[in-house]
LOKOL-909177 format. One record per residue (C-alpha): residue number from 1; x, y, z. Coordinates in nm, 4 decimals. Example, Ala and Ser with C-alpha at 12.3 -4.5 7.8 and 13.67 -1.06 7.14 Angstrom:
BEGIN
(1 (1.2300 -0.4500 0.7800))
(2 (1.3670 -0.1060 0.7140))
***
This chain:
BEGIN
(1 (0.9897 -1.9297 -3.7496))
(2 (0.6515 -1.8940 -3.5402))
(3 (0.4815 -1.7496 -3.8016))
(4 (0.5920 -1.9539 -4.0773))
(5 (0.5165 -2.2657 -3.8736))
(6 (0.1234 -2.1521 -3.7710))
(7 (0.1233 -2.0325 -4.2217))
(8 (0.1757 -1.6197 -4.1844))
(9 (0.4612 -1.4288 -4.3466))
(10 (0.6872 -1.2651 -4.1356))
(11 (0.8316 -0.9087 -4.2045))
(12 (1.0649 -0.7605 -3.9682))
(13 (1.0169 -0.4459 -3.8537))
(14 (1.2925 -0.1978 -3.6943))
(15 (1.4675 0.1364 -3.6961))
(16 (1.6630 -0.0100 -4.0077))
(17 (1.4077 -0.2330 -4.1639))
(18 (1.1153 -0.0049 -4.2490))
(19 (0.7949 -0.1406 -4.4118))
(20 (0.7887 -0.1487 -4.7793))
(21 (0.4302 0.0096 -4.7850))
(22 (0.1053 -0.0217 -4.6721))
(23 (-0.0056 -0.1964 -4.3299))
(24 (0.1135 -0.5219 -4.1864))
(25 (-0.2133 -0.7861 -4.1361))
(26 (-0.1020 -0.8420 -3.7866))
(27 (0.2091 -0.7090 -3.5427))
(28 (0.4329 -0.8408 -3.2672))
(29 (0.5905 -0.6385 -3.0409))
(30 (0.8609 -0.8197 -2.9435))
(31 (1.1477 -0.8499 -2.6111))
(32 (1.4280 -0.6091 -2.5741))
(33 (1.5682 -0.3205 -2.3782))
(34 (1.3793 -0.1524 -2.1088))
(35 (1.0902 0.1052 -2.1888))
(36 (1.2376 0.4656 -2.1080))
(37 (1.0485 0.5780 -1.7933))
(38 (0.9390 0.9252 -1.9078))
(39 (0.6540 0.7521 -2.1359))
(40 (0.4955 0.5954 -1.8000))
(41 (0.5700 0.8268 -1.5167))
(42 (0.9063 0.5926 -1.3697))
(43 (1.2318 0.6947 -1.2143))
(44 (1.4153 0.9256 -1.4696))
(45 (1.7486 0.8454 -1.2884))
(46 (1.7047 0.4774 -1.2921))
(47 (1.9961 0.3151 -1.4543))
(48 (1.8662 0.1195 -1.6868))
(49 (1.9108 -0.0064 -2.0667))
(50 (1.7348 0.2294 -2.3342))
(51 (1.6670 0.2322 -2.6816))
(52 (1.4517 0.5797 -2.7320))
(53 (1.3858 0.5311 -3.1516))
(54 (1.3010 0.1692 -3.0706))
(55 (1.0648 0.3300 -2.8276))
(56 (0.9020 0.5443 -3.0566))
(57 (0.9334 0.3431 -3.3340))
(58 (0.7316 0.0911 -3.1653))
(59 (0.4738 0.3534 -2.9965))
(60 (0.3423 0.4696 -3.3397))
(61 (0.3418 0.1181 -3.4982))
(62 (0.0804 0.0278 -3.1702))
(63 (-0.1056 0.3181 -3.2250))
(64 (-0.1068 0.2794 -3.6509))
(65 (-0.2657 -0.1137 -3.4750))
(66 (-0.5299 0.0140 -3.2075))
(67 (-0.6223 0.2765 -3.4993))
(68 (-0.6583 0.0417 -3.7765))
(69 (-0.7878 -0.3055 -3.5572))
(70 (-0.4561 -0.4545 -3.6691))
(71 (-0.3767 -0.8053 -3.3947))
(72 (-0.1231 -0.7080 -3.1669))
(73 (0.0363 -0.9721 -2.9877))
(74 (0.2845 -0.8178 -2.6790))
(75 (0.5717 -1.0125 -2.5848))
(76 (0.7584 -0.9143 -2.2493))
(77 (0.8593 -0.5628 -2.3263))
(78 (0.5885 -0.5598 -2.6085))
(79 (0.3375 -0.6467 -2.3151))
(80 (0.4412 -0.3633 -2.1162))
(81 (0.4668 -0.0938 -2.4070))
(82 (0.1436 -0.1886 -2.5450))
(83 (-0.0254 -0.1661 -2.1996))
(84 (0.1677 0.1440 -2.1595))
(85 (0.0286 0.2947 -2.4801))
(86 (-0.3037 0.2497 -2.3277))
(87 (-0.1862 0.4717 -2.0205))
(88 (-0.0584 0.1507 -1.7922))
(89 (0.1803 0.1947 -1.5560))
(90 (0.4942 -0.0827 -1.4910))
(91 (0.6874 -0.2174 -1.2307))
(92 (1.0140 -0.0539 -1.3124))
(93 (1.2033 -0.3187 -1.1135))
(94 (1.0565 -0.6121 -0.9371))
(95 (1.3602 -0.8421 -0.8404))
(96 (1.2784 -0.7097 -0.4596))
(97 (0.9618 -0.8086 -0.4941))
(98 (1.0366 -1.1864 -0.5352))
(99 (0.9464 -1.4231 -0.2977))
(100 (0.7984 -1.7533 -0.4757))
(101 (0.8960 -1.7434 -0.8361))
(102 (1.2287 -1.8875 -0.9904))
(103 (1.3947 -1.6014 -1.0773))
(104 (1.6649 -1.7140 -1.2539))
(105 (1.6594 -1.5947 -1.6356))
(106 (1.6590 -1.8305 -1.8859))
(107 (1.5020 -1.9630 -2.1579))
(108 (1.3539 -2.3201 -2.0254))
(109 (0.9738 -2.3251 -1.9226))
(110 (1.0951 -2.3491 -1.5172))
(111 (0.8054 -2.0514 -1.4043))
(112 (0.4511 -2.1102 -1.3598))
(113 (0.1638 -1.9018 -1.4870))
(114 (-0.1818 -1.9000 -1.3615))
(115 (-0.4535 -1.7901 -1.6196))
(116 (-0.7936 -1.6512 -1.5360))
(117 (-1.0475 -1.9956 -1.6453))
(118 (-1.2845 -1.7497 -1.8290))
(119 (-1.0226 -1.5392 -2.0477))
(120 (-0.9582 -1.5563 -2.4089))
(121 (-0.6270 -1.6740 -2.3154))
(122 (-0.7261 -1.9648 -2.1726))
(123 (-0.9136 -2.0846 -2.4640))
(124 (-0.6227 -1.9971 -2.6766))
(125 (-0.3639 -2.2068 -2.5014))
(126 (-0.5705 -2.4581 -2.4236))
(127 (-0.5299 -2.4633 -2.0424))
(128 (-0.5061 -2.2348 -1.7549))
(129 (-0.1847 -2.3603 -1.5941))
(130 (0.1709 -2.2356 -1.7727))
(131 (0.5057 -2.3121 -1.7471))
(132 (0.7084 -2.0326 -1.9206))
(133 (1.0470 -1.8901 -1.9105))
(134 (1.1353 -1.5586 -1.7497))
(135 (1.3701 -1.3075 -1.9097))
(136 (1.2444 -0.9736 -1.7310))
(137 (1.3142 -0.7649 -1.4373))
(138 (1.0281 -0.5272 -1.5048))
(139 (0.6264 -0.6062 -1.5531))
(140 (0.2711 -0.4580 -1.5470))
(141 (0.1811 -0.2683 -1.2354))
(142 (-0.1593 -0.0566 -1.3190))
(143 (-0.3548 -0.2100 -1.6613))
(144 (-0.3757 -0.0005 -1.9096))
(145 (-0.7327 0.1555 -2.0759))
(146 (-0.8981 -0.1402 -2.2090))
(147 (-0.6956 -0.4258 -2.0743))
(148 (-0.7439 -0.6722 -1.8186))
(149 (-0.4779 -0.9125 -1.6364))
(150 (-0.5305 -1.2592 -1.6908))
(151 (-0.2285 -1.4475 -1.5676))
(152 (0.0016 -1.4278 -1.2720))
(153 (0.2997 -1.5775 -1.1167))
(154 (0.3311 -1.7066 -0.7563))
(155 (0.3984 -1.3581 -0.6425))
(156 (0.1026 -1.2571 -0.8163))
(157 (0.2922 -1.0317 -1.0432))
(158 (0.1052 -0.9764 -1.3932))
(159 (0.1896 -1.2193 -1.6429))
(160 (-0.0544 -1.1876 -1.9292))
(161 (-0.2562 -0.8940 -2.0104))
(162 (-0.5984 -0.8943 -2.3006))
(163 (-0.8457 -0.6889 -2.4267))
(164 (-1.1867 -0.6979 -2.1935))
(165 (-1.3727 -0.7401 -2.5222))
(166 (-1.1536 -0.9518 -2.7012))
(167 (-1.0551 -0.7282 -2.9503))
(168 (-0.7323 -0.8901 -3.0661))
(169 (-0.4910 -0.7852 -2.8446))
(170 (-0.2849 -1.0202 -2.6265))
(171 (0.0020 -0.9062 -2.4572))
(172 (0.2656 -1.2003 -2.2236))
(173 (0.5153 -1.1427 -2.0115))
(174 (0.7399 -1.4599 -2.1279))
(175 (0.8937 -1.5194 -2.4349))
(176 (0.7051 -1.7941 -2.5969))
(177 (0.8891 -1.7669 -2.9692))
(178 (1.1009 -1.9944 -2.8071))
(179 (0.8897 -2.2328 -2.6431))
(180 (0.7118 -2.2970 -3.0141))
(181 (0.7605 -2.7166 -2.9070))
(182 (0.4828 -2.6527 -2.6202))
(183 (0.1588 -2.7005 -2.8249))
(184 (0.0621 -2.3913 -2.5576))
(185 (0.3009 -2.1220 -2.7262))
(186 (0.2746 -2.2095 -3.0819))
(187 (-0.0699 -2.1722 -3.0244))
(188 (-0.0333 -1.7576 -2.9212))
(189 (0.1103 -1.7446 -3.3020))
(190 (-0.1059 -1.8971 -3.4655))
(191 (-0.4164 -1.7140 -3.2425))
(192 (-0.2579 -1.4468 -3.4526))
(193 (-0.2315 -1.5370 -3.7860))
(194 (-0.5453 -1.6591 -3.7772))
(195 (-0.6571 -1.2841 -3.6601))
(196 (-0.4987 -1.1594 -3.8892))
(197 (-0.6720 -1.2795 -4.1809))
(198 (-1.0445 -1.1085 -4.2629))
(199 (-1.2035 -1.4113 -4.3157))
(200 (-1.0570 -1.6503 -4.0203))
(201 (-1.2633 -1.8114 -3.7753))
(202 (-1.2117 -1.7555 -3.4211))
(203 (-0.8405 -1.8501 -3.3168))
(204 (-1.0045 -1.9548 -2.9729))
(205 (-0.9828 -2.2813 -3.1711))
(206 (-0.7134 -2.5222 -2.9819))
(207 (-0.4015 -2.6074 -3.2122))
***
């Protein structure tokens, strides 16, 4: 609905929903199970939730992107696979490391985000101060190649992650598909559809 709204055409992507042919004009990476350790160095006995083909799947569709200057937009897991494509490192659980943020999951905007003043970010969403929701136990601990962190919670844990020369890579740690009423989120999709197109003007452009 994100899409549609900011005028792209979605096409889902998944283990059962392969791409017709040729190359998408722009990808999301979105939410889901946790990455599987052994593609960042993390705890191989770690009980936790894994989907390897989504994994892979999702590995060579970010590398078929970086390869081909395709806009990637990263959302929660799709943050951390993308920076972990890039040779990040992650949190692999950061519930004990908790102190200020509402930690409650959920899908209401009840966490805030700090975003660097001078990032691309910024001048996406219009402002530098978030509210988001929070649907992870896991986040960026070591930026991958390329990337710098540009937002943080209260606990200073990474939040948003982009590309130190703006190539069009954005990658947040919330879920802002459904936040699309905030002027703020909508504005991440349309940032890419705008991208996406050869001829668009810079999606720095406020809503």
């Amino acid at each position: 609905m994100a899409v549609r709204l900011c005028g792209g055409i979605p096409q889902r992507i998944s283990v059962r929903h392969p791409v017709l042919e040729g190359l998408p004009d722009g990808l999301i990476i979105g939410g889901g199970d946790d990455i599987s350790p052994e593609h960042y160095g993390g705890d191989l006995e770690a009980k936790v939730k894994l989907d390897p083909q989504r994994d892979q799947l999702e590995i060579d569709w970010i590398r078929k992107a970086l390869a081909n200057g395709i806009p990637l937009l990263g959302i929660c897991r799709g943050a951390q696979l993308i920076n972990v494509v890039l040779g990040g490192a992650l949190h692999q659980d950061i519930r004990h490391l908790r102190q200020l943020t509402y930690n409650r999951p959920g899908l209401l905007p009840t966490k805030q985000v700090r975003v660097a003043n001078d990032s691309h970010l910024a001048e996406v969403c219009g402002t530098n101060r978030l509210r988001v929701n929070s649907l992870h136990h896991q986040a960026i601990k070591v930026a991958g190649e390329g990337l710098a962190v540009v937002g943080w919670d209260l606990d200073q844990l990474t939040q948003a992650v982009e590309h130190i020369r703006r190539e069009p890579i954005i990658g947040v740690q919330w879920h802002p598909e459904y936040l699309i009423y905030l002027p703020s989120q909508l504005a991440l999709f349309r940032w890419l559809v705008r991208r996406s197109r050869p001829s668009a003007p810079d999606a720095g452009e406020n809503p």
